[in-house]
PDB file with one MODEL, atoms N, CA, C and O in Angstrom:
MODEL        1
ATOM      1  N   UNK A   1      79.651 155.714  75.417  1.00  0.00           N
ATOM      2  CA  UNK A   1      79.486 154.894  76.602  1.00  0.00           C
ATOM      3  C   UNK A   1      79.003 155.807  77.729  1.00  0.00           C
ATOM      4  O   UNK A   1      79.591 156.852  78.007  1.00  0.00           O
ATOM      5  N   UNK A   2      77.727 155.302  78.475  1.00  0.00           N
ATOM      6  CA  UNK A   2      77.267 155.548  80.075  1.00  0.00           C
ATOM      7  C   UNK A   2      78.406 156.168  80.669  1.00  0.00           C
ATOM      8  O   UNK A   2      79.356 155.606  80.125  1.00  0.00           O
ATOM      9  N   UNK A   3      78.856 157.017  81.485  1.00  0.00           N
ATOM     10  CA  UNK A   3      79.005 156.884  82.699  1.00  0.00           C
ATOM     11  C   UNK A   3      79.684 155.565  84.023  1.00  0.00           C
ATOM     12  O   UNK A   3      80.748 155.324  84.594  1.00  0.00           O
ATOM     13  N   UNK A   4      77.892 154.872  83.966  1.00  0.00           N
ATOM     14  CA  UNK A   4      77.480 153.713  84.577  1.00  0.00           C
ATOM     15  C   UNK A   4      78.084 152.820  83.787  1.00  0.00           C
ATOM     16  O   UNK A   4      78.889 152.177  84.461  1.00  0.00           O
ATOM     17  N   UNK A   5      78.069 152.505  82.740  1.00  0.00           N
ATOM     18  CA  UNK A   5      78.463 151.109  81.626  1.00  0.00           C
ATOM     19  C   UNK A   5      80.186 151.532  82.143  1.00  0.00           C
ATOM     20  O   UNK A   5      81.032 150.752  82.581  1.00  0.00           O
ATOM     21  N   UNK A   6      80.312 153.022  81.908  1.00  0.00           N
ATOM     22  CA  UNK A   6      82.046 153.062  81.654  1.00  0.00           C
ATOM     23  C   UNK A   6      82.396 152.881  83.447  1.00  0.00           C
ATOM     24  O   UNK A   6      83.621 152.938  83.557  1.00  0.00           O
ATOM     25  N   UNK A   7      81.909 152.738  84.483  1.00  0.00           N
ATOM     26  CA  UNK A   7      82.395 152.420  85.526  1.00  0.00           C
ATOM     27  C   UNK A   7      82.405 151.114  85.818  1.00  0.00           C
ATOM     28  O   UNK A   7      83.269 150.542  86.484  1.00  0.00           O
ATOM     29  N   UNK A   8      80.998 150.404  85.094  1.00  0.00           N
ATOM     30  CA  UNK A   8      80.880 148.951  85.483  1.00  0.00           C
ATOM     31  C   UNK A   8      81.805 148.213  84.264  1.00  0.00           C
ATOM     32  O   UNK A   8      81.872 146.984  84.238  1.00  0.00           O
ATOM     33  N   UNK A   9      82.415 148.928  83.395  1.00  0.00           N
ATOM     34  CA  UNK A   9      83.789 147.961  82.466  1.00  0.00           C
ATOM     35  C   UNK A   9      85.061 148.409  83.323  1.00  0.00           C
ATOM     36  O   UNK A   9      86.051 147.758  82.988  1.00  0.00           O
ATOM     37  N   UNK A  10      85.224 149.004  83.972  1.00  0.00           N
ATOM     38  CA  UNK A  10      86.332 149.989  84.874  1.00  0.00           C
ATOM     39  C   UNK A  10      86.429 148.827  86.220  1.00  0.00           C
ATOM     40  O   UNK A  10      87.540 148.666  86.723  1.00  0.00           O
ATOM     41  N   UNK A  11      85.129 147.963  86.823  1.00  0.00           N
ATOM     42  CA  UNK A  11      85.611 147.770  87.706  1.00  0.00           C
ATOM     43  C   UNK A  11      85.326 146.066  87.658  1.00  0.00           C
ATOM     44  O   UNK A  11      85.134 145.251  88.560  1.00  0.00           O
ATOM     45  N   UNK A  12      85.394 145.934  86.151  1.00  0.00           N
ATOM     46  CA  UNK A  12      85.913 144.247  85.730  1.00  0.00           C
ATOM     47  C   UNK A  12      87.008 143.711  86.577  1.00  0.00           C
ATOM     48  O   UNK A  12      87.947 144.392  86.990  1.00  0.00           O
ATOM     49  N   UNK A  13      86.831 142.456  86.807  1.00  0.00           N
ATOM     50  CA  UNK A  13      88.040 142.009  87.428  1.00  0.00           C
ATOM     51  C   UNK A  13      89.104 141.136  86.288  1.00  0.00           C
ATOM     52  O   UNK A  13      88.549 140.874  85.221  1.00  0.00           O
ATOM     53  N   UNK A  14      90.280 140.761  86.396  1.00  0.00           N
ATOM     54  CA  UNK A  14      90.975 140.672  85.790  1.00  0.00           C
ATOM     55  C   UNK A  14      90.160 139.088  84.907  1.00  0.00           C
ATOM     56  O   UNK A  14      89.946 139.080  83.695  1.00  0.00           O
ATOM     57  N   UNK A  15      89.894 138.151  85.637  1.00  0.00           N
ATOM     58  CA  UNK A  15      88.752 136.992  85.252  1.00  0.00           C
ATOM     59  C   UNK A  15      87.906 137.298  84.102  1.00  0.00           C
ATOM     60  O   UNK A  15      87.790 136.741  83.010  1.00  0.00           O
ATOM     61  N   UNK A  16      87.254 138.485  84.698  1.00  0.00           N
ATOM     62  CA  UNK A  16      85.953 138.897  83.904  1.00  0.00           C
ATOM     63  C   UNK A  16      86.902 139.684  82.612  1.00  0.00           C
ATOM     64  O   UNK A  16      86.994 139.176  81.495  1.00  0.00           O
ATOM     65  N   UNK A  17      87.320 140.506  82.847  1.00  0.00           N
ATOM     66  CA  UNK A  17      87.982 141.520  81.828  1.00  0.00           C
ATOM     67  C   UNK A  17      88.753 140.278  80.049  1.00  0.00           C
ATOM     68  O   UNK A  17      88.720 140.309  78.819  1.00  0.00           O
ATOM     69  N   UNK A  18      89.385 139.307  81.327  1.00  0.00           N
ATOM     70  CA  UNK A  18      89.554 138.114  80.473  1.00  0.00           C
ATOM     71  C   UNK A  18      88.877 137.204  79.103  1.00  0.00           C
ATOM     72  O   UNK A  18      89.302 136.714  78.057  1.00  0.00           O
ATOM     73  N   UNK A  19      87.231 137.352  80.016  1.00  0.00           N
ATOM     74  CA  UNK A  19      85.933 136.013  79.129  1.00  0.00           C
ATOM     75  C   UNK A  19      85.408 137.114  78.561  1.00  0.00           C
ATOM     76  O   UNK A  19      84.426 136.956  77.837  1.00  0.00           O
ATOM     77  N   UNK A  20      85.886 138.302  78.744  1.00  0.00           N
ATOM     78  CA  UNK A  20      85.279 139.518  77.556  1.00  0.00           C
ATOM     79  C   UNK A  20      85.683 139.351  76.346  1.00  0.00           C
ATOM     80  O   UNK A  20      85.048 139.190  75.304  1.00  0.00           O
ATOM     81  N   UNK A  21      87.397 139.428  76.677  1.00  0.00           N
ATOM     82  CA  UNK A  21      87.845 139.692  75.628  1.00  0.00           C
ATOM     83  C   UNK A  21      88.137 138.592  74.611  1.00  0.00           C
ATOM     84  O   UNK A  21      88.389 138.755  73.417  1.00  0.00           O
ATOM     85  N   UNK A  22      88.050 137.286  75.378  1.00  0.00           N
ATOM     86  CA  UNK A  22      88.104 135.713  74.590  1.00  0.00           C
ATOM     87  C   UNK A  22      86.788 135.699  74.102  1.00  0.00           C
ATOM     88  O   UNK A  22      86.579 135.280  72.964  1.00  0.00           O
ATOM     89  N   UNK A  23      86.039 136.028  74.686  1.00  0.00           N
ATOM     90  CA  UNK A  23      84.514 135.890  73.724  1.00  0.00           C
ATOM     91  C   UNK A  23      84.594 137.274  72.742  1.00  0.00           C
ATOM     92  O   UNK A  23      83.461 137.514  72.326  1.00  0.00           O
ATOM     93  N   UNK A  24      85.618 138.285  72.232  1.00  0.00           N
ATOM     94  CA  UNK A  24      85.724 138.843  71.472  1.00  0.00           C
ATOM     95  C   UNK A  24      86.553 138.136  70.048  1.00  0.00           C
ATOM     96  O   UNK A  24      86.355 138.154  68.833  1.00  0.00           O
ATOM     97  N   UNK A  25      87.315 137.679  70.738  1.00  0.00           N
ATOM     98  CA  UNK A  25      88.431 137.296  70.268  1.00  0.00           C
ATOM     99  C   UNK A  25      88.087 135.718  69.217  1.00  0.00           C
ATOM    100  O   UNK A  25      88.092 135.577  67.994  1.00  0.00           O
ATOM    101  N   UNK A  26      87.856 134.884  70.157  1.00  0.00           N
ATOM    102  CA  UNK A  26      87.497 133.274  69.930  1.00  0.00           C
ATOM    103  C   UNK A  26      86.249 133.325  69.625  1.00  0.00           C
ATOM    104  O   UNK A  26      86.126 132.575  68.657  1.00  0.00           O
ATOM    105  N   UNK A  27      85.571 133.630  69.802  1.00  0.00           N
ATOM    106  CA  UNK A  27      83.936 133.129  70.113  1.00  0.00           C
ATOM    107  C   UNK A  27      83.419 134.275  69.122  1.00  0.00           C
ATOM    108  O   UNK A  27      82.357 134.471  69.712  1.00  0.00           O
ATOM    109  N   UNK A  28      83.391 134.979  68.288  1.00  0.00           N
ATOM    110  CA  UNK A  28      83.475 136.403  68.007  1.00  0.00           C
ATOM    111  C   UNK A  28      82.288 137.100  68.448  1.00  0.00           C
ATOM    112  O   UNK A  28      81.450 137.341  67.579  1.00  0.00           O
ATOM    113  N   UNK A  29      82.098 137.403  69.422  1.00  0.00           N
ATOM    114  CA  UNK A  29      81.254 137.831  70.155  1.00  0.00           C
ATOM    115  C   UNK A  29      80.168 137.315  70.918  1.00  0.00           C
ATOM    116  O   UNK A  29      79.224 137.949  71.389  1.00  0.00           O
ATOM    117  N   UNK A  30      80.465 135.777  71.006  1.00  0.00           N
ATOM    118  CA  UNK A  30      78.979 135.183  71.420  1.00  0.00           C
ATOM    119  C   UNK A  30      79.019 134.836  72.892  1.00  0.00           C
ATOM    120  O   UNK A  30      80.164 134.517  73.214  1.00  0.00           O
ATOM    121  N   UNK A  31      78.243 134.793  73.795  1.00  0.00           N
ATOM    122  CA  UNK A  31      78.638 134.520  75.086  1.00  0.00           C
ATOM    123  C   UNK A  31      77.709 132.763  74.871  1.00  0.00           C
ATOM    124  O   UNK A  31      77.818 131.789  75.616  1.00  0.00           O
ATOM    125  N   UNK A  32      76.948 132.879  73.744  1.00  0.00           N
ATOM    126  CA  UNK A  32      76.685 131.286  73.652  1.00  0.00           C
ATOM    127  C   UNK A  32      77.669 130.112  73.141  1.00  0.00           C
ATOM    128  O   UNK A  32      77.668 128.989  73.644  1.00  0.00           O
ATOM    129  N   UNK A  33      78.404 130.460  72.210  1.00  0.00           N
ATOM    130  CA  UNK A  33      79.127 129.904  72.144  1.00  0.00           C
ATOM    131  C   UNK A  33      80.000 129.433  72.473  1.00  0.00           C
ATOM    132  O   UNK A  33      80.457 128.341  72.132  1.00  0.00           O
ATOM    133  N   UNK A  34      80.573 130.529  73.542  1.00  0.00           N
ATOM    134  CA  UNK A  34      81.340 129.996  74.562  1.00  0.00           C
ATOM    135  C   UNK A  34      81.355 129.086  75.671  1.00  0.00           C
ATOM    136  O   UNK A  34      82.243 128.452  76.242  1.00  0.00           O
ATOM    137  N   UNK A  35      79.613 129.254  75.864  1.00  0.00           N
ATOM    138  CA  UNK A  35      79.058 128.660  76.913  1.00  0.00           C
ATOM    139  C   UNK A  35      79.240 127.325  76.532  1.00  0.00           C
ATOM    140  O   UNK A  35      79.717 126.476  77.285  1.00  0.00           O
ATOM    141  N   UNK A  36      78.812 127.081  75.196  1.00  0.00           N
ATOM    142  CA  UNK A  36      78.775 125.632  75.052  1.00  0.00           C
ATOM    143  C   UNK A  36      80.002 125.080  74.909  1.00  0.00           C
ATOM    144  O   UNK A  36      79.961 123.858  75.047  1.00  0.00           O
ATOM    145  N   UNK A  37      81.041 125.502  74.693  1.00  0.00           N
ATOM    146  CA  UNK A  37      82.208 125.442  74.337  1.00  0.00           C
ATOM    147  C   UNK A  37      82.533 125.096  75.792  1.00  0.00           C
ATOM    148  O   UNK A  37      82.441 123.888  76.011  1.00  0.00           O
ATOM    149  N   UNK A  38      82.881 125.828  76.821  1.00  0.00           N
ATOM    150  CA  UNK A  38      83.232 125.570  78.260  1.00  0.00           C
ATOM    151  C   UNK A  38      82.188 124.334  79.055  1.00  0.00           C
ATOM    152  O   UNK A  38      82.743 123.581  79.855  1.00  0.00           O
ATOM    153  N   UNK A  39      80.903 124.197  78.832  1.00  0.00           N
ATOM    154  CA  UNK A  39      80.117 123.503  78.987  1.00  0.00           C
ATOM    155  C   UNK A  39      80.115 121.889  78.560  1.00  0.00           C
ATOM    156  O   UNK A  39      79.503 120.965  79.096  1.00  0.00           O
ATOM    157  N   UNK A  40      81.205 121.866  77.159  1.00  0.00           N
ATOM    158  CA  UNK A  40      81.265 120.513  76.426  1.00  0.00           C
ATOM    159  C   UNK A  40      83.053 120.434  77.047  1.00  0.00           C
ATOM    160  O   UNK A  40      83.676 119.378  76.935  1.00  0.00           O
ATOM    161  N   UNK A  41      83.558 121.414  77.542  1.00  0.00           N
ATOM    162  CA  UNK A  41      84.742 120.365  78.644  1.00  0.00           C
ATOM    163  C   UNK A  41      84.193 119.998  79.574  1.00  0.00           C
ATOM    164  O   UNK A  41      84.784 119.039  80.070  1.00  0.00           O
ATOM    165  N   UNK A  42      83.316 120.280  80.099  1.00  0.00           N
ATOM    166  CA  UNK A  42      83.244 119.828  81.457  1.00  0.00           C
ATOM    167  C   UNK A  42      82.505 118.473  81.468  1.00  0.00           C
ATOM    168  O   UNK A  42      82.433 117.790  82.489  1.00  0.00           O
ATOM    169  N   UNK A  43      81.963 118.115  80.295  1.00  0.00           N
ATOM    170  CA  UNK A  43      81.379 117.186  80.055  1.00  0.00           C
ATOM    171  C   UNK A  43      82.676 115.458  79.328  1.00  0.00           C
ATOM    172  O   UNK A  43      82.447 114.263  79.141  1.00  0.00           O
ATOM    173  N   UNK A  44      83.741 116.223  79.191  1.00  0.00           N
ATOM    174  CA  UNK A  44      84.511 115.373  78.402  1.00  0.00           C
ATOM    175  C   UNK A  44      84.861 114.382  79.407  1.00  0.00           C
ATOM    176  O   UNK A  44      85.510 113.584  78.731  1.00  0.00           O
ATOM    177  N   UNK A  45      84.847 114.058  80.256  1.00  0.00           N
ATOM    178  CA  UNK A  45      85.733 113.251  81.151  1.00  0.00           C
ATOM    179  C   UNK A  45      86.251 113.847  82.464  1.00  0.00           C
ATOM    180  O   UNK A  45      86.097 114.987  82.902  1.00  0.00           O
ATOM    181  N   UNK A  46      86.873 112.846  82.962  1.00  0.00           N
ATOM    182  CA  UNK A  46      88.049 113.486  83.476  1.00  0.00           C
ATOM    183  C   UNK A  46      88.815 114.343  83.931  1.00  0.00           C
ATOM    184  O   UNK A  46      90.028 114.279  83.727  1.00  0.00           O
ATOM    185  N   UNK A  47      88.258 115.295  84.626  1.00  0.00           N
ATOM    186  CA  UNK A  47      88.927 116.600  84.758  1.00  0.00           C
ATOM    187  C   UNK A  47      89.925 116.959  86.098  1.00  0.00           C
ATOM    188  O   UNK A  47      89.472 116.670  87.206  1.00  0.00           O
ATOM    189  N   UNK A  48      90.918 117.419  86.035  1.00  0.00           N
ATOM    190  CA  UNK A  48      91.180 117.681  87.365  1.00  0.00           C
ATOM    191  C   UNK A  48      90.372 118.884  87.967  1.00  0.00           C
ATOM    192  O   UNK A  48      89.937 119.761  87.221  1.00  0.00           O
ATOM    193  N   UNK A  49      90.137 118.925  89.578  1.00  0.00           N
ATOM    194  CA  UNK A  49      89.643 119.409  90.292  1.00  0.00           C
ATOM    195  C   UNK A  49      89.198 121.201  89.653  1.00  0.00           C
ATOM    196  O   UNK A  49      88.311 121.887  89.145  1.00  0.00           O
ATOM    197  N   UNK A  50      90.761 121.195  90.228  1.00  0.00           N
ATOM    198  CA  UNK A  50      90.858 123.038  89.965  1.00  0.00           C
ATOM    199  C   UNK A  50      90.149 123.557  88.692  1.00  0.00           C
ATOM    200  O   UNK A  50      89.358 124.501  88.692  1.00  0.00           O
ATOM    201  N   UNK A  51      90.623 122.632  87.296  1.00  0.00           N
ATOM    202  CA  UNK A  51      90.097 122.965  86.485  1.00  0.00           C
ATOM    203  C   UNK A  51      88.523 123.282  86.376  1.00  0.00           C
ATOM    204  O   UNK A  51      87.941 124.367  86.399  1.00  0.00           O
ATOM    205  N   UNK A  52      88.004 121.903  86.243  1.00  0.00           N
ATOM    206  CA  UNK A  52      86.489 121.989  86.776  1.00  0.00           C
ATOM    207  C   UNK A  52      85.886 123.128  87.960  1.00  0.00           C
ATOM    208  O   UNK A  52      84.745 123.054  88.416  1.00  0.00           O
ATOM    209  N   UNK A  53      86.569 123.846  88.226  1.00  0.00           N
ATOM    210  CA  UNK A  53      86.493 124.704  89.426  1.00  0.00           C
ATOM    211  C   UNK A  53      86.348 125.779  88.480  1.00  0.00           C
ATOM    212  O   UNK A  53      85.259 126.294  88.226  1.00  0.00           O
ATOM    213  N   UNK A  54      87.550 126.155  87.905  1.00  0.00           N
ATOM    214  CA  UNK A  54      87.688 127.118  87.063  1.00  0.00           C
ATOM    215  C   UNK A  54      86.878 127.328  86.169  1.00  0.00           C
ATOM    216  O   UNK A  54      86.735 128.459  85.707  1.00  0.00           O
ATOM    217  N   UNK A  55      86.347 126.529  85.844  1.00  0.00           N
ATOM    218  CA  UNK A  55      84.923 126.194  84.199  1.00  0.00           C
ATOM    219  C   UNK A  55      83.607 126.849  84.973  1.00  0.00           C
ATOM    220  O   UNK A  55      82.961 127.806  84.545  1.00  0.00           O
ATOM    221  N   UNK A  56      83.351 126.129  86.200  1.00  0.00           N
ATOM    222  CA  UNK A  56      82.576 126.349  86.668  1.00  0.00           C
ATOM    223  C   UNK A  56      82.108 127.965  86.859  1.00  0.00           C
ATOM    224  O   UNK A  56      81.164 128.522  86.297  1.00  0.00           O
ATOM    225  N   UNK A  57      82.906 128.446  87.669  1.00  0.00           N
ATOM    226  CA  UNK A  57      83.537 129.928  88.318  1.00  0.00           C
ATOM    227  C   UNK A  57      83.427 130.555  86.536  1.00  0.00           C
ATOM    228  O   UNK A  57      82.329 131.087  86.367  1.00  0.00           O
ATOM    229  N   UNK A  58      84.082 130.577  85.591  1.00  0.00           N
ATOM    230  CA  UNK A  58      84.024 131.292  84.773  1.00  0.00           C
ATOM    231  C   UNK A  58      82.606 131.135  83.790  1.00  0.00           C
ATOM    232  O   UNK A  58      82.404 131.967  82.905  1.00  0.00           O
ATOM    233  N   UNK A  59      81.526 129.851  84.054  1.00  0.00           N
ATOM    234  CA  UNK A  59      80.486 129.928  83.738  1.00  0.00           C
ATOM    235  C   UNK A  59      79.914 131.186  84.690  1.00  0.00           C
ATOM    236  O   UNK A  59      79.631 132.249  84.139  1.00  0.00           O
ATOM    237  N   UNK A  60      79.815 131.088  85.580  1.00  0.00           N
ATOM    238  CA  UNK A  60      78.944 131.850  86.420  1.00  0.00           C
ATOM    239  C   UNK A  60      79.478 133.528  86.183  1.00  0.00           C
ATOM    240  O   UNK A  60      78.565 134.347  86.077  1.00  0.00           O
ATOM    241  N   UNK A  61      80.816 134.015  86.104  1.00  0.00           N
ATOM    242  CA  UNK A  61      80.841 135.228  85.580  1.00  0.00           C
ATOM    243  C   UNK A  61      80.752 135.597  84.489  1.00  0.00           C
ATOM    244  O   UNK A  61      81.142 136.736  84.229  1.00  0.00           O
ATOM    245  N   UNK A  62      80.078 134.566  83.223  1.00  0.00           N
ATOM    246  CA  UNK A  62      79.572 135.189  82.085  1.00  0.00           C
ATOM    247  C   UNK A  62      78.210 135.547  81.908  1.00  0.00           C
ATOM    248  O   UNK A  62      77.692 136.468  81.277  1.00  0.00           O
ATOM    249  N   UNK A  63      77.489 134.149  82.955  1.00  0.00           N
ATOM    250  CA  UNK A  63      76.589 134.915  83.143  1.00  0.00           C
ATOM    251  C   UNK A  63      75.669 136.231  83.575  1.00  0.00           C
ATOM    252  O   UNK A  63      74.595 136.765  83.295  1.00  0.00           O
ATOM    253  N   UNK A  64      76.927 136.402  84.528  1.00  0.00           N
ATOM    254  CA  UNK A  64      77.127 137.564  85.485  1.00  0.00           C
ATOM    255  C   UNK A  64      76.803 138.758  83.906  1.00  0.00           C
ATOM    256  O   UNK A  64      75.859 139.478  83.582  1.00  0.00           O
ATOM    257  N   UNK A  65      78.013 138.463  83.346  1.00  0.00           N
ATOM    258  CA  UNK A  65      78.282 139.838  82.178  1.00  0.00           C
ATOM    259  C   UNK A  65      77.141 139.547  80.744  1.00  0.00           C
ATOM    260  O   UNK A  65      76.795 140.300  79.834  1.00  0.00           O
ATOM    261  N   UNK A  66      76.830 138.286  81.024  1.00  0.00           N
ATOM    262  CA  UNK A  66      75.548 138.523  79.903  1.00  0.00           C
ATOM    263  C   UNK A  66      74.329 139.404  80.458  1.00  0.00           C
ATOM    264  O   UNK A  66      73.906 140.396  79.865  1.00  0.00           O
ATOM    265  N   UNK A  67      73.845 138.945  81.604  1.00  0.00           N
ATOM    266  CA  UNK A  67      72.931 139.637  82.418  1.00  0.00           C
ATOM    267  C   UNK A  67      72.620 141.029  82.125  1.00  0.00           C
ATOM    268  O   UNK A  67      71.600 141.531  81.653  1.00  0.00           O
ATOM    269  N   UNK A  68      74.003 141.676  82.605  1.00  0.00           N
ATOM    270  CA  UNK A  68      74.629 143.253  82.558  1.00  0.00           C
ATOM    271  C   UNK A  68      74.247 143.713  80.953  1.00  0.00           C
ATOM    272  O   UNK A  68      73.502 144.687  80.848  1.00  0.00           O
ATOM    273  N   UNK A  69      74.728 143.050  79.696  1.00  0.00           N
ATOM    274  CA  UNK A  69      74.682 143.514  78.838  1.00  0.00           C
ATOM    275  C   UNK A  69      73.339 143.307  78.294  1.00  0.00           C
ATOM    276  O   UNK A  69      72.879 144.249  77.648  1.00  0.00           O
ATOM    277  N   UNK A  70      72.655 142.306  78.425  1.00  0.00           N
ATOM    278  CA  UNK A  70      70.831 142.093  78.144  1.00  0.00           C
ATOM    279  C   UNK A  70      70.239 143.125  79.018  1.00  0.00           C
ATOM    280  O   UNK A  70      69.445 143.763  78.326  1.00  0.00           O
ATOM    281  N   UNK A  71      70.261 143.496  80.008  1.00  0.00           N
ATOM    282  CA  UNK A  71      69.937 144.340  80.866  1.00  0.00           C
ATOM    283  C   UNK A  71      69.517 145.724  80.429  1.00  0.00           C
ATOM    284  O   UNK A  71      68.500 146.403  80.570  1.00  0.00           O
ATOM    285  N   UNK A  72      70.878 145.906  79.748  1.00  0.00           N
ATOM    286  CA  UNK A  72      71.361 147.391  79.047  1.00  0.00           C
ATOM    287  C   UNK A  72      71.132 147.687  77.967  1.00  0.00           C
ATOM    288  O   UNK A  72      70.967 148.838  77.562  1.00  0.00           O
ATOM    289  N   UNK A  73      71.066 146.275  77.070  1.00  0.00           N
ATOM    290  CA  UNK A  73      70.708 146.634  75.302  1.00  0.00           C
ATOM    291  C   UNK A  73      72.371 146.673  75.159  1.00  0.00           C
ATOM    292  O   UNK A  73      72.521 147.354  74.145  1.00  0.00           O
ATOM    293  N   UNK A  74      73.605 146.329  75.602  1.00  0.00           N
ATOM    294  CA  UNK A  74      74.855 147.083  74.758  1.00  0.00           C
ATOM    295  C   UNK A  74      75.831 145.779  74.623  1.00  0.00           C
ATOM    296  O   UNK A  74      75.400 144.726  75.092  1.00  0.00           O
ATOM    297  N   UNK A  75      76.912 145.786  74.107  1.00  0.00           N
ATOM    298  CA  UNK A  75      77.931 144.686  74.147  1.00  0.00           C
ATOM    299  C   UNK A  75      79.299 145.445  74.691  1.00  0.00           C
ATOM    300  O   UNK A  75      79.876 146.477  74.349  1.00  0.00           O
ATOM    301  N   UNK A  76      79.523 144.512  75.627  1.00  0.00           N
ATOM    302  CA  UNK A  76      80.500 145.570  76.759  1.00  0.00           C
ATOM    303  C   UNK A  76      81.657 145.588  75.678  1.00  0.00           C
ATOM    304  O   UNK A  76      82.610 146.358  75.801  1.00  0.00           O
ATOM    305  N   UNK A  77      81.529 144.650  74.541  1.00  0.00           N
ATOM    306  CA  UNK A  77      83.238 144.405  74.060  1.00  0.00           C
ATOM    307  C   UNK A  77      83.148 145.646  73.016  1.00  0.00           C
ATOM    308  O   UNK A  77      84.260 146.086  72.722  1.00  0.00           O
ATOM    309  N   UNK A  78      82.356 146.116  72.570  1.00  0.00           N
ATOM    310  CA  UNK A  78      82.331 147.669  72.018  1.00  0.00           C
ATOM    311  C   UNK A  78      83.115 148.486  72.604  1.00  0.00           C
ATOM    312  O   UNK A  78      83.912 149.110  71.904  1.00  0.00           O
ATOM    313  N   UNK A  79      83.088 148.712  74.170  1.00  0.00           N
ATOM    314  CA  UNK A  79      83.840 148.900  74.231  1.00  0.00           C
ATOM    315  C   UNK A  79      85.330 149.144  75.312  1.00  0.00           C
ATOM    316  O   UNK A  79      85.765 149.938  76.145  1.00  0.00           O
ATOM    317  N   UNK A  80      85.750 147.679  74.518  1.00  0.00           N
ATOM    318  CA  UNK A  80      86.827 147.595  75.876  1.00  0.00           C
ATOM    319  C   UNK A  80      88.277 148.703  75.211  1.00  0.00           C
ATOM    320  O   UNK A  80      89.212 149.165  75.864  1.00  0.00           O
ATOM    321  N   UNK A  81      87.925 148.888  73.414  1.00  0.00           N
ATOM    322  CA  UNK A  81      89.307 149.636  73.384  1.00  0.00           C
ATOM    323  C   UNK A  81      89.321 151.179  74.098  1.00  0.00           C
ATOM    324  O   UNK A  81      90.096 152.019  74.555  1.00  0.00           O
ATOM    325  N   UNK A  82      88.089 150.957  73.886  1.00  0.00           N
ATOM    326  CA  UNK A  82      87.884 152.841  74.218  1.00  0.00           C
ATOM    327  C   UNK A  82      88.305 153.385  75.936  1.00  0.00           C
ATOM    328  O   UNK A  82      88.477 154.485  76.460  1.00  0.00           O
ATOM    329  N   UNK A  83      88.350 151.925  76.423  1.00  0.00           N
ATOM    330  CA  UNK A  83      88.946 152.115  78.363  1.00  0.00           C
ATOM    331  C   UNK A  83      90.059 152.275  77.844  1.00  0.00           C
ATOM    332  O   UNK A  83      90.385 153.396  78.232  1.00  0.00           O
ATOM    333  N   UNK A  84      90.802 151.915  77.263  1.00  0.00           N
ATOM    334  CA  UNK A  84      92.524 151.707  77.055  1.00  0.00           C
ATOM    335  C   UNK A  84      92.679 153.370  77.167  1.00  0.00           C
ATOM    336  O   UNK A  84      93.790 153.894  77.085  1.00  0.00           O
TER     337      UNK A  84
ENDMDL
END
């Protein structure tokens, strides 16, 4: 890891550090899948406010971290053990 990559996984916020590791975890690595996945609640009905807030807000910081990693050529979740 960069330097740069290892400062910009260093200064994830707890949100972001979060849709990393669920799109490691759940999604196994896809930031599309997730997308559509968060994208087809928001479409279900009904939502309360906050939630829909929250969908929203966490669309926009994946895009944020897809950006970063198309940008770079790398997949930040490579490496989140190696910050530990």
């Amino acid at each position: 890891m960069t330097p740069d990559h290892g400062r910009f996984l260093s200064e994830l916020s707890e949100k972001e550090r979060t849709l990393l590791i669920l799109r490691e975890e759940l999604y196994e690595g896809s930031w599309k899948e997730m997308i559509l996945d968060l994208s087809a609640r928001l479409q279900k009905g009904p939502q309360v406010f906050e939630l829909t807030e929250t969908i929203e807000a966490d669309l926009e910081r994946i895009e944020e971290l897809a950006k970063y990693e198309n940008e770079h050529d790398i997949n930040l979740g490579d490496y989140l053990e190696d910050e530990n």
